[in-house]
C-alpha positions in Angstrom: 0.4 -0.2 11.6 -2.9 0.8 11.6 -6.1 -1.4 12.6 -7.1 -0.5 8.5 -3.9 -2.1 7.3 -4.0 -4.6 9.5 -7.0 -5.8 8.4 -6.8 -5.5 4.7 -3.5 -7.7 5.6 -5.2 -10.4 7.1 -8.2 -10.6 4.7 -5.2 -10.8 1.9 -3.2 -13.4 3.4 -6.3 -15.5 4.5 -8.5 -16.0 1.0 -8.4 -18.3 -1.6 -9.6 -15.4 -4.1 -7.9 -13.2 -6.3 -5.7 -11.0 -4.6 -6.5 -7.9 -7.2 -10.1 -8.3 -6.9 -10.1 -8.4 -3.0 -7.7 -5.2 -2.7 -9.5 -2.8 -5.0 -12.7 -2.6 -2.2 -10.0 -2.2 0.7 -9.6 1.4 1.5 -6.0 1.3 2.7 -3.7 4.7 3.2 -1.4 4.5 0.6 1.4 6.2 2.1 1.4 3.9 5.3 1.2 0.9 2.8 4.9 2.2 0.7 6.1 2.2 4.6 4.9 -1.0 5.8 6.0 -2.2 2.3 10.2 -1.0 2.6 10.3 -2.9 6.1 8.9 -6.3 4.4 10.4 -9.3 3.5 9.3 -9.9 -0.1 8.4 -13.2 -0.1 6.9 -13.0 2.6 2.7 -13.5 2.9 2.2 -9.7 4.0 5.2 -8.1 1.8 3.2 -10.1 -1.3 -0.4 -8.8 0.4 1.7 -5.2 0.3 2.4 -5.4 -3.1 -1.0 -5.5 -4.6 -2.1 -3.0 -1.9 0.3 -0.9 -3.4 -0.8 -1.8 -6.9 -4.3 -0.5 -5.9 -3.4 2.5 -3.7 -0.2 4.2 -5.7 1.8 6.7 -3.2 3.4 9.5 -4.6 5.9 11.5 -2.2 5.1 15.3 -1.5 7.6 17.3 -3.4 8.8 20.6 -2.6 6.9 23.3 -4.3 9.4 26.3 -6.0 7.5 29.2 -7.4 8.8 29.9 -10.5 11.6 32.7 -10.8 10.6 36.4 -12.1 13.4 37.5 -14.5 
């Protein structure tokens, strides 16, 4: 996990103020979050600090490119 993630975690699972406010100034790499996120326990403090990372920082997965076919 990186120190960014790391970071954003703690600050999450340390304040008293609303989560959503708090994670849309954390700069976070979305992809590393949707990892950090499958190996979580839920209800845990960091998979709940996870979620609204997630919320804030959507990951979509690279898809394969396939030129289109010339018939």
């Amino acid at each position: 996990m990186s120190e960014q993630l790391t970071a954003a975690l703690e600050v999450l699972t340390s304040t008293y103020q609303d989560l959503d406010m708090i994670a849309q100034g954390l700069v976070v790499d979305a992809a590393e979050v949707a990892q950090a996120l499958s190996s979580t326990e839920v209800d845990s403090a960091e998979g709940v600090a996870l979620r609204v990372l997630a919320k804030h920082n959507l990951y979509t997965a690279p898809t394969r490119y396939t030129p289109p076919s010339e018939e």
